[in-house]
C-alpha positions in Angstrom: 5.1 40.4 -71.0 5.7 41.4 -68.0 6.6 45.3 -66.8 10.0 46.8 -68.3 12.1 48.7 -66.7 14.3 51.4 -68.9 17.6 53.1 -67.2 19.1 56.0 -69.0 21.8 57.9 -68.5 24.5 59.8 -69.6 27.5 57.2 -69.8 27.8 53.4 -68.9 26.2 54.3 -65.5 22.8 52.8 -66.2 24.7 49.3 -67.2 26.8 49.3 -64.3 23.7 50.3 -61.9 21.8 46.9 -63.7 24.8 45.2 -63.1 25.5 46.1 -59.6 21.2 45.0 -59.4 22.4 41.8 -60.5 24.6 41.4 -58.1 22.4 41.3 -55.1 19.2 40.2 -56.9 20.6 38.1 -60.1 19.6 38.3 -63.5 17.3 40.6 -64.5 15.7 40.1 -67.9 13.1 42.8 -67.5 15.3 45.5 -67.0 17.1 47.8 -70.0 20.0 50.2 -70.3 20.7 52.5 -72.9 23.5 54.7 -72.4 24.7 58.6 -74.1 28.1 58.1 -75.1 30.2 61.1 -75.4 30.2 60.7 -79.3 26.5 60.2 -79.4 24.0 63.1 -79.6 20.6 63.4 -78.5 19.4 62.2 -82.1 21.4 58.8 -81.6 20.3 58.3 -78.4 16.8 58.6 -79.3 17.5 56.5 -81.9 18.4 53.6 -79.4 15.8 54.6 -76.9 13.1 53.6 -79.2 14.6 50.6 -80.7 14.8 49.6 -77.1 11.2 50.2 -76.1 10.0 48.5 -79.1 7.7 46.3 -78.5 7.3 47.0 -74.9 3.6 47.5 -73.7 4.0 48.1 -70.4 7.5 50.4 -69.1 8.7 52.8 -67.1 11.7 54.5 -67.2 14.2 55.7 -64.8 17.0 58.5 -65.9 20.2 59.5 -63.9 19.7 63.3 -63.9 16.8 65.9 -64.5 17.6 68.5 -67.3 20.3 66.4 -68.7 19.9 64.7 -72.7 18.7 61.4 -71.8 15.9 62.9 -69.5 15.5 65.8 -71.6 14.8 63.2 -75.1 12.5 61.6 -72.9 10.9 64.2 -72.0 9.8 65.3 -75.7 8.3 62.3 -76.2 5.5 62.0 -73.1 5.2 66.0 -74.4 4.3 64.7 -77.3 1.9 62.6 -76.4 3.8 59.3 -75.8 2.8 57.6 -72.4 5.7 56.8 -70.7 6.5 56.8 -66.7 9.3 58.6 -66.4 11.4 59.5 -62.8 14.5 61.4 -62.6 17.8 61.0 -60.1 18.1 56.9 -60.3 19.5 55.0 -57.7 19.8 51.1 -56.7 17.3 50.9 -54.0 15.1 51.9 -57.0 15.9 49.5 -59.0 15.8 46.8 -56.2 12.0 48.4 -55.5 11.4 47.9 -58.9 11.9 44.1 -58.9 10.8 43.3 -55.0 7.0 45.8 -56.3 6.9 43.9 -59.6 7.2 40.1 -57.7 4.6 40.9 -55.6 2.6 42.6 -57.9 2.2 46.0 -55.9 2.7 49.5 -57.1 5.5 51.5 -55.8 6.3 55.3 -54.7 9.7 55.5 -56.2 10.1 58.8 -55.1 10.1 58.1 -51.7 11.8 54.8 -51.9 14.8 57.2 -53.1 14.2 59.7 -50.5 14.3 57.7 -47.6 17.7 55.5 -48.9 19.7 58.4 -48.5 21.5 58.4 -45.0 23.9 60.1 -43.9 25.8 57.3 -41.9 27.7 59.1 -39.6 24.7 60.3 -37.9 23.1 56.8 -38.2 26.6 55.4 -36.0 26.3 58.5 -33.4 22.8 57.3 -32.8 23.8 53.8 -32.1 27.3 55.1 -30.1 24.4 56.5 -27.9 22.6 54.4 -27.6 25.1 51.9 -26.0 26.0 54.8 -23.8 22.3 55.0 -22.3 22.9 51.1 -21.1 
């Protein structure tokens, strides 16, 4: 079996963020969601985490927000002694990393890979609107 990929988070955002993957790369059988619900605790959500991950040899897992439940219920586990890859603050080019490091069968520095997707635009366009000024 190839490496899993788990997103967590609290609401439906880690399905939507595989389905918006899907969109640009298609179907993605290695990668898992599994959501907090507002009615759900931390208890149920364990619950689903593990019936999730069972069976999995080789995963990592990526959660929406550092300190929150689903990060947090991860978190007990590697502290107690569970191995599991866990990296905090989620986003699509993450994802897509995921997938384009897994085909190619290279490791991946996800942190920076998040880092350097966030742009603020309108400084990218005043860069360019220079740029066509300097010609």
């Amino acid at each position: 079996m190839s490496k899993q990929l788990v997103l967590i988070s609290h609401g439906r955002f880690c399905e939507e963020l595989k389905h918006s993957t899907e969109m640009i790369m298609g179907p993605q059988e290695s990668i898992h969601s599994v959501a907090l619900l507002p009615e759900e605790g931390p208890d149920d959500f364990l619950a689903k985490f593990l019936d999730t991950i069972k069976g999995f040899d080789d995963y990592l897992v990526f959660a929406d927000l550092l300190g929150g439940t689903p990060c947090n219920v991860v978190s007990r586990l590697i502290m107690e002694g569970k191995e599991i890859e866990l990296y905090a603050g989620m986003n699509l080019p993450m994802v897509i990393e995921f997938i384009n490091s897994s085909l190619i069968g290279a490791d991946s520095n996800y942190q920076e890979k998040a880092a350097e997707s966030i742009v603020k635009v309108n400084d990218l366009l005043a860069g360019l609107a220079d740029d066509d000024e300097d010609e």
